[in-house]
C-alpha positions in Angstrom: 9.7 7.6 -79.7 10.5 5.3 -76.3 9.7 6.5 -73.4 12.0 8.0 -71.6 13.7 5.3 -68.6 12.2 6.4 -65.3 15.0 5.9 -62.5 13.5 4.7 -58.9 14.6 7.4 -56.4 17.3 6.1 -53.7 16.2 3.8 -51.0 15.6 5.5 -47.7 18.4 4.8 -45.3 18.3 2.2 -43.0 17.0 3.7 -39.5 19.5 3.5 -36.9 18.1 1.4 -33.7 19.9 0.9 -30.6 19.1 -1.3 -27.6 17.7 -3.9 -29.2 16.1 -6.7 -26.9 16.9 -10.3 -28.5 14.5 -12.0 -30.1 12.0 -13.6 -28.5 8.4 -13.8 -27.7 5.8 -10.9 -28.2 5.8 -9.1 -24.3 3.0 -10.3 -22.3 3.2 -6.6 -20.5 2.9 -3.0 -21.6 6.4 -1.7 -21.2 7.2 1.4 -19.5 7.6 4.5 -21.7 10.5 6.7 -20.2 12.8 6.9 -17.3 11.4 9.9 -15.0 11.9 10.5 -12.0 10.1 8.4 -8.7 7.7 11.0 -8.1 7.0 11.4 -12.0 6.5 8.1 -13.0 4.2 6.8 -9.7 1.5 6.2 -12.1 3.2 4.2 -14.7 1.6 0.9 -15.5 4.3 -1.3 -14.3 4.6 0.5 -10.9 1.4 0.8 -9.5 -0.6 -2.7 -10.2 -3.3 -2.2 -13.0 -6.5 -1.3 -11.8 -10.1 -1.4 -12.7 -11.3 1.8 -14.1 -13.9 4.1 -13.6 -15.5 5.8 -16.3 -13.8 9.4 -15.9 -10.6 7.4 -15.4 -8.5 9.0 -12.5 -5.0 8.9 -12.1 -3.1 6.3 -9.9 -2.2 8.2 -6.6 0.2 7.7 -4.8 -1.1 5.9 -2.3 -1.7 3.1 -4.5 2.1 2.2 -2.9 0.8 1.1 0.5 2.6 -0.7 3.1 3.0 -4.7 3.0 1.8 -4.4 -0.8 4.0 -5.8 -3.3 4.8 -3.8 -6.7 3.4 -5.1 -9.8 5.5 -8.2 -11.0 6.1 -9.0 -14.4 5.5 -12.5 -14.3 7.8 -15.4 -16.3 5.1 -16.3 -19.1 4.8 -12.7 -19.7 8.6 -11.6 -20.3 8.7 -15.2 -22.2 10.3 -17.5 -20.2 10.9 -21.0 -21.5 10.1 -23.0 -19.1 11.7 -26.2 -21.2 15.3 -25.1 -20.0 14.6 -25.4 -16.6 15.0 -28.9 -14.6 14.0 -29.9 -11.9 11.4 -29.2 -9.2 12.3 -25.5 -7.2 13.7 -25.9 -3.8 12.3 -24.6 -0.7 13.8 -23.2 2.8 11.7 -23.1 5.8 11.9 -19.4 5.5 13.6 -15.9 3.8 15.4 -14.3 6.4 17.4 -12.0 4.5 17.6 -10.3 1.1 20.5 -9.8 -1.1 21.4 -7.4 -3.7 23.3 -7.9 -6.9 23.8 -6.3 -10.3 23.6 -7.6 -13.6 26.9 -5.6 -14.1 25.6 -5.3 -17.8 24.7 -1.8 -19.4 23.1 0.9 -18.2 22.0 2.0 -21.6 18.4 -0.1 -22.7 15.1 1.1 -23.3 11.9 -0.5 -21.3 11.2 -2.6 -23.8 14.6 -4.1 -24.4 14.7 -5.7 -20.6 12.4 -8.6 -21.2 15.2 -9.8 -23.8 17.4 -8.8 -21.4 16.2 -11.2 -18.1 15.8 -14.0 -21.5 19.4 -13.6 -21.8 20.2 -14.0 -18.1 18.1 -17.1 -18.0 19.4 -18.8 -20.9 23.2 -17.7 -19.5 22.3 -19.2 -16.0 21.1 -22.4 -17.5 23.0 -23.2 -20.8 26.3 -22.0 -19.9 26.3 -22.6 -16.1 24.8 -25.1 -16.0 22.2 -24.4 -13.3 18.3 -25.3 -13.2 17.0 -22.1 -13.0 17.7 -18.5 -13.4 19.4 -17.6 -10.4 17.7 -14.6 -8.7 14.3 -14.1 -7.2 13.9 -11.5 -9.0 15.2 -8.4 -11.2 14.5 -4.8 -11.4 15.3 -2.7 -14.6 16.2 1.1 -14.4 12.7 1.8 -14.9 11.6 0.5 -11.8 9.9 -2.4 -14.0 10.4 -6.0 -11.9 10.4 -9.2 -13.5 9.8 -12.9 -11.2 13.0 -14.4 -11.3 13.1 -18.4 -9.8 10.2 -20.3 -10.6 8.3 -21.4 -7.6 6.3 -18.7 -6.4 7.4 -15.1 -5.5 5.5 -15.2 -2.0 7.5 -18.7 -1.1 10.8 -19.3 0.1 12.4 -20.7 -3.2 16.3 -21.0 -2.8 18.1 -19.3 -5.5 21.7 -19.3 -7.1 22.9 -16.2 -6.4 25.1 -15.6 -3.4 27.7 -18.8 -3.4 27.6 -20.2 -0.1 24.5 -18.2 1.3 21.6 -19.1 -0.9 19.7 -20.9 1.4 16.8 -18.8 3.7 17.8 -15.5 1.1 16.2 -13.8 -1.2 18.4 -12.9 -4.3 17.1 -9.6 -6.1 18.8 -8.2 -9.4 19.6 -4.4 -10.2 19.5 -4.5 -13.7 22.8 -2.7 -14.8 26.4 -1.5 -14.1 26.5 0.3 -10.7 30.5 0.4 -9.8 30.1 4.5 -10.7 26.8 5.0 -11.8 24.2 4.9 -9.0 20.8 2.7 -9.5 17.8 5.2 -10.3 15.6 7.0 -8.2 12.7 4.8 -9.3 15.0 1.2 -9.5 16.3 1.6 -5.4 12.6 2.6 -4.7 11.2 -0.2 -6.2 13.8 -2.7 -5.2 13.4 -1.3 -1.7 9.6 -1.9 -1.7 10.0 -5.2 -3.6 12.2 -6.2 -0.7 10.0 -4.6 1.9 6.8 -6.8 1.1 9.1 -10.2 0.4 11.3 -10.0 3.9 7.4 -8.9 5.3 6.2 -11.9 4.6 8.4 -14.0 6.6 7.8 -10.8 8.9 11.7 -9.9 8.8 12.9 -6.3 9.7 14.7 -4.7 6.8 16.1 -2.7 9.3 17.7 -5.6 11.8 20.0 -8.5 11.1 20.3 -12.3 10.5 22.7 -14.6 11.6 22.9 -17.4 8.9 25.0 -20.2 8.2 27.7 -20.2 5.9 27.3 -23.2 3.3 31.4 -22.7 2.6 32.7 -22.7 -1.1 35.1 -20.9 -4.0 32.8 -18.1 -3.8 32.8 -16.9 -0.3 35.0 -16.2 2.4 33.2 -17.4 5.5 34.1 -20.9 6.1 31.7 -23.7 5.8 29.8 -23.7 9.4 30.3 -20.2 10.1 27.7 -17.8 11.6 27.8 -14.0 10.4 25.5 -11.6 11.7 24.3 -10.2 8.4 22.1 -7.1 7.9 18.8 -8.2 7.3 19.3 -6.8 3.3 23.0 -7.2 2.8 24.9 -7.2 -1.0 26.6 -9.9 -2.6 30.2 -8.1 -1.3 29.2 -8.7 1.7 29.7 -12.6 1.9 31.3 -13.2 -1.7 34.4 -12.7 -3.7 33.2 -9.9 -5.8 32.8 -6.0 -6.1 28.9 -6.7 -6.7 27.0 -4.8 -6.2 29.2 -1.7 -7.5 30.8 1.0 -5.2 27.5 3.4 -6.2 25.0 0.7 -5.3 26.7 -0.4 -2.1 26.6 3.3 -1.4 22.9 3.3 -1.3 21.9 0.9 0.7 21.2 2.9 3.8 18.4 4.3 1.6 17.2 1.0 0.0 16.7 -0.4 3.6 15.1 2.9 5.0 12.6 2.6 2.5 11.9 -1.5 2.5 11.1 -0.4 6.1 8.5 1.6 5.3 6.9 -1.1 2.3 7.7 -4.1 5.1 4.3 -3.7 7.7 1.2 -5.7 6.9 -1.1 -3.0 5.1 -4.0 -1.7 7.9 -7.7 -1.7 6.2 -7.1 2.5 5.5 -4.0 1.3 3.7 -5.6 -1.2 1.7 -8.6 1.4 1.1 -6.1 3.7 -0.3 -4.9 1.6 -2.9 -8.0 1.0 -4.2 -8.7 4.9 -4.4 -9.8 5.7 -8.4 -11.2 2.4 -9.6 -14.0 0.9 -10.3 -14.0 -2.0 -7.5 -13.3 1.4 -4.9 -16.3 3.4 -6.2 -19.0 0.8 -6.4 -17.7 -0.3 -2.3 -18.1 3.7 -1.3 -21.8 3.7 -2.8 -22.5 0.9 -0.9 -21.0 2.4 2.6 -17.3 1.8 2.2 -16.1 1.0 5.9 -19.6 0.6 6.9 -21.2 -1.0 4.4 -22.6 -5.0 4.2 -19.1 -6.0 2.6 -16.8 -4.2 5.7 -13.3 -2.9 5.1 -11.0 -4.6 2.6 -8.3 -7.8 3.9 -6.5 -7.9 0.1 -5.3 -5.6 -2.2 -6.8 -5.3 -5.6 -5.4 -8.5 -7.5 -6.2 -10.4 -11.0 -8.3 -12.2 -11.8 -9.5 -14.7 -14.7 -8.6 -13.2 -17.7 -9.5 -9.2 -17.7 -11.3 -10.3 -14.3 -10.3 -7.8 -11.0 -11.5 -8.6 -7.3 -10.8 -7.3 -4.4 -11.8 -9.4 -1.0 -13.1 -7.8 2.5 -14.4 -8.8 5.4 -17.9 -10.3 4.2 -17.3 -10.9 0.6 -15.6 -9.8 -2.2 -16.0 -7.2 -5.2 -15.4 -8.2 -9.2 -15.3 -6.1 -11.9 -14.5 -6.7 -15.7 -15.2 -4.6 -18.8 -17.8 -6.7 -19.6 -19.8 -7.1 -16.3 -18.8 -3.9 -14.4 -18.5 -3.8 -10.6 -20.2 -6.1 -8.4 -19.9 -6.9 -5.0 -21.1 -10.9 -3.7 -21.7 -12.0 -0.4 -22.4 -14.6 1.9 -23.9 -17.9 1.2 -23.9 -16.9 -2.8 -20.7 -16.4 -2.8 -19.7 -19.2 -1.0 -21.5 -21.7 -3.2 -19.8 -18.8 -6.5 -16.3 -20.1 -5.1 -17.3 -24.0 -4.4 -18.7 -23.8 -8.3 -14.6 -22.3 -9.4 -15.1 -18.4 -9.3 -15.1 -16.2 -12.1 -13.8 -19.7 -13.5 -17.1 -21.8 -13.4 -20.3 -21.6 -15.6 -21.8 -18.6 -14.1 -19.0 -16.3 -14.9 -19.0 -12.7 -12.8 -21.7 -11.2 -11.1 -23.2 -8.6 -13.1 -25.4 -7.0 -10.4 -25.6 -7.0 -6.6 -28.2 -9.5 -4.3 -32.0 -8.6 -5.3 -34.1 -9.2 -2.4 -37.3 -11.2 -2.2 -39.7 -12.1 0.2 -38.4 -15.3 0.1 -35.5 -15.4 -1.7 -32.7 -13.7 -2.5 -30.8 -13.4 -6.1 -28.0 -12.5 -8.2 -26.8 -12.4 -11.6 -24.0 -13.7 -13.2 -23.0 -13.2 -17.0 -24.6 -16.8 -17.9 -27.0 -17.8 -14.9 -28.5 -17.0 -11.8 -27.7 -17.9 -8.0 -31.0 -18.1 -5.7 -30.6 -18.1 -1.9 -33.8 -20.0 -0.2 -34.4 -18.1 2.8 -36.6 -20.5 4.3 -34.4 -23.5 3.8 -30.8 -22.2 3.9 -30.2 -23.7 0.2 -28.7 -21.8 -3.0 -29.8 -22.8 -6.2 -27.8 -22.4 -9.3 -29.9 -21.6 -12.2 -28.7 -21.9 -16.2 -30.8 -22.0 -19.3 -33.6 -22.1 -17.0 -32.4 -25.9 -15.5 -32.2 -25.4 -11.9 -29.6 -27.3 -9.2 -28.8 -27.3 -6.1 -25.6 -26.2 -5.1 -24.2 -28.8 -2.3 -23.0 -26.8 0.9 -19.2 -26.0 0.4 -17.1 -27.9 2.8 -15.9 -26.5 6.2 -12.6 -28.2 5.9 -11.7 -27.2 2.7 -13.1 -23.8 1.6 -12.7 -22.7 -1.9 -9.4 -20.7 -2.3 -9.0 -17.8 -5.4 -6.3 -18.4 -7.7 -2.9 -16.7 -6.7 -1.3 -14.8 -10.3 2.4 -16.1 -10.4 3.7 -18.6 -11.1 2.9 -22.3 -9.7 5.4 -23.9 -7.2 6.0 -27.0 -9.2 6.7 -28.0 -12.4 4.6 -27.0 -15.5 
C-alpha cells in the first residue's frame, strides 16, 4: 500500500519586532542592555569608558565619573557613519563658549541598539534632504545615556555646527535623543548630557553655571536681529534664540539640573580624581604595586584612554602605563620611552612593553612584544634591538616630541 502523505506542521509565526534600527553597518560598540536608573546603570559599558581588567574583574565605581573627564563617546566609524556624504572641510571658531540643547523630537520608544540607525537617519536627513555638509549637532545622547560624536572634526575642537539658526558659531550643539514636550529626558540621558557638556564647555574653561554674550548671525530662524548681543546662559536651549518649542516644555524644565550637574563634570580632574577613575583595572593595580603616588612613574596627568587596537595607556608624570590582553600591564619610563614614542608607540616594531626596566650594571632594559630597548648608562644612548640586529635609536627631537594618537575622529577630511 502507499504510504500514507505526511503533512509538514504550520510554519511558526513570524516574531513580532519593534524598534528596529535601519539598516546599516554592523555596530562598532556594545550597546547598552536596558534603561535603569543613573545610579543602576553607572557601570554600563557605554557610561563609564572601557577599562583594562584585572583578573578578578571588579566592577566600575562610581568614581570612574570624575571631574573634567569626558563620558565615553561612540565615535562616527563605530555607529557607521558614511563619511562619503559629507563635503567639505569642518569649520572652526576660535572657541565654544556656550552649549545648546535640542531634541530630536522623534520617539521616545527605541531600544539601545536601535539608536545607531537612528543618528544614521539624522545624518542622512541633515545632508540629503537639507542640504547641509554635515550632520548638524556636536553630538547626541540616547535615553540610555549612550553618546554618539556628532560633526566631524574633533569632539575636543571648536567645530561649528548647524544647529541653532543664527547662533552656531562659538556653540556647541548637543542632541537629546527623543520627544520631550511632556515626557522628561531620563535620569541617566540629563546626567550624561550634563557631564558631556561639563567636560566640552571645560575645555574652553567655560562655567556651565555663568553666561555668554554672543552675537546674533540674524536669519528666518531666530528672533535676535543680525548684530545683536544676548547675554545667554552659558548652556541655553534652542527656544531660547530660535523659532521653535525645542527642546520640549519637560526638557526646558530641567535645565536647572542639567547645568547643576555640568558644573560639577566641568573642573580640570586633580591627580586623586584621575587616580579614582582608574580604581579596578589592570593599568591601576600594576601603578599601586609600584608605589602609586609615590612610585618612579608619580601621579597620573590623563585619564585612562585607547590605545592601538585592544591597546590601554594611561600617562603620569614620568611615564606612562600600557596594558593589552596579550602583554599585560607595563609601566615605561624615561629615555626608553622617549625613544618607544620617537619609534610610533604601541604603533612601531616593538609593539607594547611586556615587562618593566631590568637593571644592569651597565645598562638598563626592557621588553616589548617583538624586541628589546637597551639604555647605555655610560653613554646616554638607547639601542633598539630585533631579531638580534641592533640600532641606535637617534635622540627624539626637543622641538617636536612624539605625541600619542587622540581616538576620535581626525579634523580634516578622510
Amino acid at each position: 500500500p502507499a504510504s500514507p502523505s505526511v503533512i509538514p506542521p504550520p510554519p511558526p509565526p513570524p516574531k513580532k519586532t519593534t524598534n528596529i534600527a535601519p539598516k546599516g553597518p554592523a555596530l562598532g560598540y556594545v550597546p547598552a542592555t536596558v534603561e535603569q536608573p543613573f545610579a543602576q546603570n553607572i557601570n554600563a559599558v557605554l557610561i563609564s569608558p572601557p577599562q583594562a581588567p584585572v583578573v578578578d574583574v571588579a566592577p566600575l565605581p562610581n568614581a570612574v565619573l570624575a571631574p573634567g573627564v569626558p563620558p565615553r563617546i561612540i565615535t562616527r566609524p563605530q555607529w557607521g557613519a558614511d563619511e562619503s556624504m559629507r563635503c567639505g572641510d569642518p569649520r572652526y571658531d576660535s572657541a565654544v563658549r556656550a552649549g545648546v540643547v535640542h531634541h530630536t523630537a522623534g520617539s521616545n520608544d527605541y531600544a539601545p541598539q536601535d539608536s545607531a540607525g537612528m543618528v544614521r537617519s539624522i545624518y542622512e536627513y541633515h545632508t540629503r534632504t537639507l542640504g547641509w555638509c554635515d550632520l548638524g549637532y556636536n553630538a547626541l545622547v540616547d535615553k540610555y545615556g549612550q553618546v554618539f560624536e556628532g560633526r566631524a572634526g574633533g569632539m575636543d575642537r571648536p567645530v561649528e555646527g548647524s544647529h541653532t539658526g543664527g547662533f552656531n558659531t562659538d556653540t556647541w550643539g548637543v542632541a537629546m535623543m527623543g520627544n520631550f514636550e511632556v515626557e522628561p529626558p531620563s535620569p541617566i540621558q540629563l546626567r550624561t548630557t550634563g557631564r558631556l557638556l561639563g567636560w566640552r564647555l571645560g575645555i574652553d574653561h567655560v562655567d556651565p553655571m555663568g553666561t555668554a554674550v554672543l552675537t546674533s548671525a540674524g536669519g528666518s530662524f531666530t528672533h535676535f536681529p543680525a548684530g545683536s548681543t544676548p547675554t545667554l546662559p552659558s548652556i541655553f536651549t534652542h527656544r531660547d534664540v530660535g523659532n521653535t518649542e525645542c527642546p520640549g516644555n519637560a526638557a526646558y524644565a530641567a535645565m536647572g539640573d542639567l547645568r547643576a550637574i555640568a558644573a560639577r563634570f566641568n573642573a580640570p580632574p586633580g591627580p586623586e580624581d584621575l587616580a579614582e577613575t582608574l580604581r579596578g583595572g589592570a593599568i591601576f593595580d600594576r601603578w599601586m604595586k609600584m608605589g602609586g603616588m609615590n612610585s618612579a612613574l608619580g601621579a597620573p596627568t590623563t585619564p585612562e584612554a585607547a590605545g592601538e587596537a585592544t591597546a590601554r595607556y594611561v600617562r603620569f608624570e614620568r611615564g606612562a602605563m600600557y596594558w593589552s590582553p596579550e602583554s599585560g600591564a607595563a609601566p615605561v619610563m624615561g629615555a626608553i620611552y622617549d625613544a618607544w614614542g620617537s619609534l610610533g608607540f604601541e604603533r612601531g616594531a616593538l609593539g607594547l612593553p611586556t615587562s618593566g626596566e631590568i637593571h644592569e650594571p651597565l645598562w638598563i632594559k626592557q621588553n616589548f612584544q617583538h624586541g628589546t630597548l637597551n639604555f647605555d648608562r655610560e653613554k646616554g644612548t638607547v639601542t633598539r634591538v630585533i631579531d638580534g640586529v641592533p640600532m641606535e635609536v637617534p635622540p627624539p627631537s626637543a622641538d617636536t616630541p612624539p605625541v600619542q594618537l587622540e581616538r576620535f575622529t581626525a579634523p580634516i577630511n578622510p
